[in-house]
C-alpha positions as CSV (number, residue, x, y, z in Angstrom):
1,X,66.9,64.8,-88.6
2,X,67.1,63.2,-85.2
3,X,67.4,64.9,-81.7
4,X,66.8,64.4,-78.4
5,X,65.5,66.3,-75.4
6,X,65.5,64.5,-72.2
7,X,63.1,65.7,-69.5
8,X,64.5,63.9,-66.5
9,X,66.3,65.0,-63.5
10,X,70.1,63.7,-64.1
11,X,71.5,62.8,-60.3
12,X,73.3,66.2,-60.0
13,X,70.8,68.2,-60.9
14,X,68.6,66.7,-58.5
15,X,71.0,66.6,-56.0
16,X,72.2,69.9,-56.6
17,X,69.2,72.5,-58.3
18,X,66.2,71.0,-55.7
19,X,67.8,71.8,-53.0
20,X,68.3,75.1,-54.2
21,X,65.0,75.9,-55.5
22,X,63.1,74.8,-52.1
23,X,65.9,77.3,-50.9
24,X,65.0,79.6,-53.1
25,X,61.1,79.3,-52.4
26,X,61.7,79.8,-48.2
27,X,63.6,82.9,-48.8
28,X,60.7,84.4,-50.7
29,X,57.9,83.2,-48.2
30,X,54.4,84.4,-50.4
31,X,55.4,84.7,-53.9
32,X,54.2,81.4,-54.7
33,X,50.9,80.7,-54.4
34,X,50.1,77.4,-53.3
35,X,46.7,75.9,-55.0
36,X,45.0,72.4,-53.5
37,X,43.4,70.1,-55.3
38,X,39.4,70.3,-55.4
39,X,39.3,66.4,-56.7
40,X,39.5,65.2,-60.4
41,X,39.1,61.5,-60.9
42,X,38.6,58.9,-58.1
43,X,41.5,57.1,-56.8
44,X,39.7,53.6,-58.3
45,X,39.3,55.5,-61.4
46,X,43.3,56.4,-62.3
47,X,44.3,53.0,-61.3
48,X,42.9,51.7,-64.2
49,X,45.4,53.7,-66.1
50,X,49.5,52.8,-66.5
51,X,50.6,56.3,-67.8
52,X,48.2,59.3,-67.8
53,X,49.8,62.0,-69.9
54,X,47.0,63.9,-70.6
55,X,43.2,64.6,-68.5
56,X,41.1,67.1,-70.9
57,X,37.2,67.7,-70.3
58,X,34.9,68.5,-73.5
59,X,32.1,70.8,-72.8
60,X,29.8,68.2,-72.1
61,X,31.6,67.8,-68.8
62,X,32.7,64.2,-69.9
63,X,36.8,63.7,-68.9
64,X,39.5,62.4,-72.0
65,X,42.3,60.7,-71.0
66,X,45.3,59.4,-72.9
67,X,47.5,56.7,-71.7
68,X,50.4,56.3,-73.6
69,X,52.1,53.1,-71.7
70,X,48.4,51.4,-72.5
71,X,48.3,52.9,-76.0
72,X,45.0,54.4,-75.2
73,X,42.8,57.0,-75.2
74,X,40.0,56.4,-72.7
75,X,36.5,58.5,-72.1
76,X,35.1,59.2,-68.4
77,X,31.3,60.3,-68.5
78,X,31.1,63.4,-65.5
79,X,30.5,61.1,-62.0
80,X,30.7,57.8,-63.8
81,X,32.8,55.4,-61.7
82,X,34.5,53.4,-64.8
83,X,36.3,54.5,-67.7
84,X,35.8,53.3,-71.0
85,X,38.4,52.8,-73.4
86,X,37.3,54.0,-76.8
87,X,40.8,53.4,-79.1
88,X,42.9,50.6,-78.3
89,X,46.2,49.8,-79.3
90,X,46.7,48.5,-82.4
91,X,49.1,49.4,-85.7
92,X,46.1,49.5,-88.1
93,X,44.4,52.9,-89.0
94,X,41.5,53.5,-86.2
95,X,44.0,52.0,-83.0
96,X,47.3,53.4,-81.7
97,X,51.0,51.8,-81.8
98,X,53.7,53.8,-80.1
99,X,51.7,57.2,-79.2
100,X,53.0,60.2,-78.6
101,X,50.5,63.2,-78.2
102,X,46.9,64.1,-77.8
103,X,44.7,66.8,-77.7
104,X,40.7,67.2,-77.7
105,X,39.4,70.0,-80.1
106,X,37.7,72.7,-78.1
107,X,34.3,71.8,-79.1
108,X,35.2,68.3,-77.6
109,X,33.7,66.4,-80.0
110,X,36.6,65.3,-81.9
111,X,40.4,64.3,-80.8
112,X,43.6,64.0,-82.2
113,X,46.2,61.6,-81.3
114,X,49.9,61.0,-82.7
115,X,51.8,57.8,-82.6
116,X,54.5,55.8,-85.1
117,X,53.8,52.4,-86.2
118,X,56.4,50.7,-87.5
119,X,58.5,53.5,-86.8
120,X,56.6,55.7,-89.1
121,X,54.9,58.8,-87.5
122,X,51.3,59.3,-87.4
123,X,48.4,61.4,-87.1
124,X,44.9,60.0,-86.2
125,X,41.6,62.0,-85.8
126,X,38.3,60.3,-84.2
127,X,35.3,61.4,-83.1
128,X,34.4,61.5,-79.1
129,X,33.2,58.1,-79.2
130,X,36.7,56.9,-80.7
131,X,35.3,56.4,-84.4
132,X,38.0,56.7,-86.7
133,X,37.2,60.0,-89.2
134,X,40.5,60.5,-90.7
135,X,44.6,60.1,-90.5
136,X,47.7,60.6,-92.2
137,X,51.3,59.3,-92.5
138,X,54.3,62.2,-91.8
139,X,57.4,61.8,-94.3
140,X,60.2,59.5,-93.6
141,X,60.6,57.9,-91.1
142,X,60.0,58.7,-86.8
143,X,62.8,59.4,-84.9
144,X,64.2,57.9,-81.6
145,X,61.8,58.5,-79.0
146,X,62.8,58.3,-75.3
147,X,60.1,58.4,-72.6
148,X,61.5,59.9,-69.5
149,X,59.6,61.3,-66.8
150,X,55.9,61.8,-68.4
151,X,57.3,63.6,-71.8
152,X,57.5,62.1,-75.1
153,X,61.1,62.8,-76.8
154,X,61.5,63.1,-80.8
155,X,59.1,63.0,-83.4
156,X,55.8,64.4,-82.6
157,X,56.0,65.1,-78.8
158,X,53.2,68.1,-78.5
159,X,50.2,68.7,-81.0
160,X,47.5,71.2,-81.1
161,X,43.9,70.0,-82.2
162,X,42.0,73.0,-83.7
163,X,39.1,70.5,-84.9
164,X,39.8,71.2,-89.0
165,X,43.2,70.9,-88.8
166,X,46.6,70.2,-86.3
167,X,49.2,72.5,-85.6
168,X,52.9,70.5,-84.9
169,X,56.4,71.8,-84.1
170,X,59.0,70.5,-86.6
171,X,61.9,72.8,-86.2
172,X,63.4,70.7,-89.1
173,X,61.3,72.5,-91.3
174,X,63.3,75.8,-91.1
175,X,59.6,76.9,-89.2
176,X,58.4,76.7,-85.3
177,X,54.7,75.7,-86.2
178,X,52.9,74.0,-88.8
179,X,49.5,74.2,-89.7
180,X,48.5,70.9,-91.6
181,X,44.7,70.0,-92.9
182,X,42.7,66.8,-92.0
183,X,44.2,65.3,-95.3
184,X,47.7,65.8,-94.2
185,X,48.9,68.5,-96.9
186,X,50.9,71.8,-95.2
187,X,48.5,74.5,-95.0
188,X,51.2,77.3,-93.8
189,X,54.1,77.4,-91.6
190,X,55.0,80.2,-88.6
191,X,57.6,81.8,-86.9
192,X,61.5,81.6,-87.7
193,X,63.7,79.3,-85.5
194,X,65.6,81.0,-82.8
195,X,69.6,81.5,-83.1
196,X,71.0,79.4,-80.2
197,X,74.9,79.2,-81.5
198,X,74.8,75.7,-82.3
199,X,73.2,76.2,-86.1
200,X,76.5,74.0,-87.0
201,X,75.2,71.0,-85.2
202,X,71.7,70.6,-86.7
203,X,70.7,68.6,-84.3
204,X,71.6,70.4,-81.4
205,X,70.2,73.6,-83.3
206,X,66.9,71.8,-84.0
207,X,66.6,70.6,-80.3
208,X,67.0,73.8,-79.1
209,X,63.8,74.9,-81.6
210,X,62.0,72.1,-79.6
211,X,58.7,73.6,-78.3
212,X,54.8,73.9,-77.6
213,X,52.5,75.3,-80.2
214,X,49.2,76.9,-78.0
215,X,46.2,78.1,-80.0
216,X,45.4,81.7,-78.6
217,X,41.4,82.0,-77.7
218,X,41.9,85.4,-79.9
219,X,43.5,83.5,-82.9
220,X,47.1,83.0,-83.9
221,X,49.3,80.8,-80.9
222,X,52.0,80.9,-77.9
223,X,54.8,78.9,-78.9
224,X,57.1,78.0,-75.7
225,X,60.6,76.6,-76.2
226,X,61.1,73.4,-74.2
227,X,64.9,73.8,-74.0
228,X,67.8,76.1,-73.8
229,X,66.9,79.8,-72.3
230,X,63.3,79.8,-71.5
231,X,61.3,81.9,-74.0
232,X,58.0,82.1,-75.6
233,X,56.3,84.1,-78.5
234,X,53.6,85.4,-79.2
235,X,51.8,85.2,-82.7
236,X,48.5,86.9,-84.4
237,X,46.5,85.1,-86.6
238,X,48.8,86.2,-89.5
239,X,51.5,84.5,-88.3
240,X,53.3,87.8,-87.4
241,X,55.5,88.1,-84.3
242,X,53.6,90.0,-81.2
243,X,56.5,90.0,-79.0
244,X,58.9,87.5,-77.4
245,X,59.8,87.1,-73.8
246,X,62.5,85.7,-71.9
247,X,61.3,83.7,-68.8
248,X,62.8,84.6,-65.4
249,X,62.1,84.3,-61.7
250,X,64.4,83.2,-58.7
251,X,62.9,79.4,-58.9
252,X,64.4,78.8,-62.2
253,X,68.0,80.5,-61.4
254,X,69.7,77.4,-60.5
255,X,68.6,75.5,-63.1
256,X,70.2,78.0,-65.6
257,X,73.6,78.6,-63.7
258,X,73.7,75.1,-64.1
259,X,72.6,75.0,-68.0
260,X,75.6,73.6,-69.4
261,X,77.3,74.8,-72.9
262,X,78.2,71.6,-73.8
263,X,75.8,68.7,-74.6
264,X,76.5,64.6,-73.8
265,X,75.4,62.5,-77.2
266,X,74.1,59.2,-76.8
267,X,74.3,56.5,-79.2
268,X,70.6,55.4,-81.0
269,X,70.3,52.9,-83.3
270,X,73.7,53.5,-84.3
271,X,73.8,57.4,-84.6
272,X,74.9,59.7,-81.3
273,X,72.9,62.3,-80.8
274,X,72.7,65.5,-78.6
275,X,70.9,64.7,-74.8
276,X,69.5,68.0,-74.1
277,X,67.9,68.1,-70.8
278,X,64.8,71.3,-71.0
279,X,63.7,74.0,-68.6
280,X,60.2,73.4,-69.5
281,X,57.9,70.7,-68.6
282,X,54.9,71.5,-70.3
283,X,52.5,74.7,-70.7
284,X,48.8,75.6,-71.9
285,X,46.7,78.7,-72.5
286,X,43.4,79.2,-70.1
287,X,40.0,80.6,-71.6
288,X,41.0,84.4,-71.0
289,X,44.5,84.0,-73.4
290,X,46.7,83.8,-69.8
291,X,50.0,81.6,-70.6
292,X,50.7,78.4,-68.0
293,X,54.4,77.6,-67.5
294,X,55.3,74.5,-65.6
295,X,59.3,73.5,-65.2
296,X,61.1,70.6,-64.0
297,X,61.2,72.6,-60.7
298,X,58.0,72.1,-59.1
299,X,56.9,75.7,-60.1
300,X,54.7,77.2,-62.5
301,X,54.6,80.9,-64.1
302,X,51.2,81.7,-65.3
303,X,51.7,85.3,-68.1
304,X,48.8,87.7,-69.4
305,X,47.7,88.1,-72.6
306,X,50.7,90.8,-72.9
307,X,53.5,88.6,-71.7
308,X,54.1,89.9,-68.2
309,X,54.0,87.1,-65.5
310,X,51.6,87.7,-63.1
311,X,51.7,84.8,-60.7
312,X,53.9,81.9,-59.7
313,X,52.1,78.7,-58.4
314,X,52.2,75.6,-57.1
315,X,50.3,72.4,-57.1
316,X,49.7,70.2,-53.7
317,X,47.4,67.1,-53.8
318,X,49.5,64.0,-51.5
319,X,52.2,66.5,-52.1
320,X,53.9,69.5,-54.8
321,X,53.1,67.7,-58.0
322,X,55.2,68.8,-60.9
323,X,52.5,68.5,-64.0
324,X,53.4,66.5,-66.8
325,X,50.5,68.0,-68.8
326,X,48.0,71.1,-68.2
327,X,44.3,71.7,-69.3
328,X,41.0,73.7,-68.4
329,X,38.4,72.4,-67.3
330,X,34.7,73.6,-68.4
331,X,34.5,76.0,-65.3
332,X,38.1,77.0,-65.3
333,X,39.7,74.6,-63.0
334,X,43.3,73.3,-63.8
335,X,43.5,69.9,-64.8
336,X,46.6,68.3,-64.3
337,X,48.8,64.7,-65.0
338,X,50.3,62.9,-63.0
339,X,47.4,62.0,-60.6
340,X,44.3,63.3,-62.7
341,X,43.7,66.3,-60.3
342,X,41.3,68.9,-60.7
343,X,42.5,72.3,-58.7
344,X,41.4,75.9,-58.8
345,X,43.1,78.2,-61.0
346,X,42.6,81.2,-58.2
């Protein structure tokens, strides 16, 4: 089933919502906290890259990154000048064609990577040296992808790594995550798709089920809805709902009086489909279970392990960054794309 979800700024809703959230943020002067960038890699170091979409540390101290315009994945050894590129692009098993998602187990000694050659999707694991260790094809065939403002659209856009296997959202499934072994059979599936009055139009209905599956430190996973209301769960390592929470705050208000009940489709390889444009940039869980939120406004909502949002933050490095992906480093610092930028997460 195809579907979109465009993460991009159409002209009115810059035009309109920015204005309005910076507006927002003055008439609330210190409810945001504003964190500065400690470092992260040298300015000679991310030039080498063409599209950063994810900066990861293993516990080694050594820096991942994956470049999805280069088709990359690159390894930065902690204060070495030079990256070196340890899978290269490439449709044969071991390189990468077309990816779409990483992430670095939390040992760091093996990644996982997504991609589609020839328009079939992937999964790829490899060691932290980039040796191929094992890799599977996903049924039928990838849908459209469109690559819009650091965020992959369709098919595999987010994946967790848990080392022996990787957790995907395929809402087409009838199921918000699924666990899948190393050797690419379904282990289980989690969590019932959200109503969102659009079941009629599958592919609206599945875009709207669009989302972030995040391993809890504690067992079981945060899974945050990309588009539509802004929600997350909470599961236990049964798979039972905790709880679910609707996310609000001032910043986000004028994006949803402007969320629209109607949905442009756009023509793909001769089929229209639904352009939904999400709340939700990306999002990742620290070492102590606390939920990070970042939106298309410049704003991020980090949660406690109960759900309750306990701080709102920005990022400023040359300026507000809006992050395109989020990690931990090995002491707790928040790494962040664009930029490659290392800041505090107090």
């Amino acid at each position: 089933m195809q579907y979109y979800v465009a993460a991009f700024f159409v002209s009115a809703l810059v035009l309109g919502s920015s204005v309005l959230v910076h507006s927002a943020l003055a008439q609330a002067p210190g409810s945001v906290t504003e964190l500065n960038a400690l470092g992260g890699l040298a300015p000679e170091t991310c030039n080498v890259f063409r599209d950063p979409v994810a900066f990861q540390q293993a516990p080694s101290g050594e820096y991942f990154v994956f470049d999805r315009r280069d088709h990359s994945v690159y390894r930065i050894p902690r204060g070495a000048p030079t990256p070196t590129k340890i899978v290269s692009i490439g449709g044969e098993g071991g390189r990468l064609l077309e990816p779409t998602a990483f992430d670095l187990a939390f040992n760091g000694r093996t990644f996982a990577v997504a991609d589609a050659p020839r328009g079939q999707e992937r999964l790829q694991v490899f060691d932290s040296g980039g040796k191929w260790l094992a890799g599977f094809f996903l049924p039928g065939r990838a849908q459209p992808r469109v690559s819009i403002s650091g965020l992959a659209l369709g098919g595999v856009s987010t994946l967790a790594f848990l080392g022996n296997g990787i957790v995907l959202n395929q809402p087409e499934t009838g199921s918000l995550i699924t666990e899948y072994g190393l050797s690419g059979t379904p282990v289980r599936t989690i969590g019932t798709l959200r109503p969102t009055g659009h079941e009629t139009d599958r592919q609206l209905h599945f875009a709207m089920n669009t989302g972030i599956p995040l391993p809890h430190p504690d067992g079981g996973y945060y899974f945050v809805f990309l588009s539509g209301t802004p929600v997350f769960r909470r599961y236990n390592t049964k798979g039972e709902l905790l709880f679910e929470r609707v996310i609000q705050g001032r910043e986000l208000d004028p994006i949803l009086e402007q969320m629209p009940t109607q949905w442009p489709r756009r023509k793909v390889d001769g089929t229209e489909l639904p352009l939904v444009v999400p709340t939700v940039r990306t999002a990742a869980v620290d070492r102590s279970g606390q939920l990070w939120v970042a939106f298309l406004t410049p704003v991020t909502y980090v949660f406690d392990d109960h759900g309750d949002k306990i701080r709102t933050v920005q990022f400023r490095a040359t300026g507000i960054i809006a992050p395109s992906s989020l990690a931990f480093s090995t002491k707790g610092n928040v790494l962040i794309t664009p930029g490659c930028y290392e800041f505090p997460s107090r």
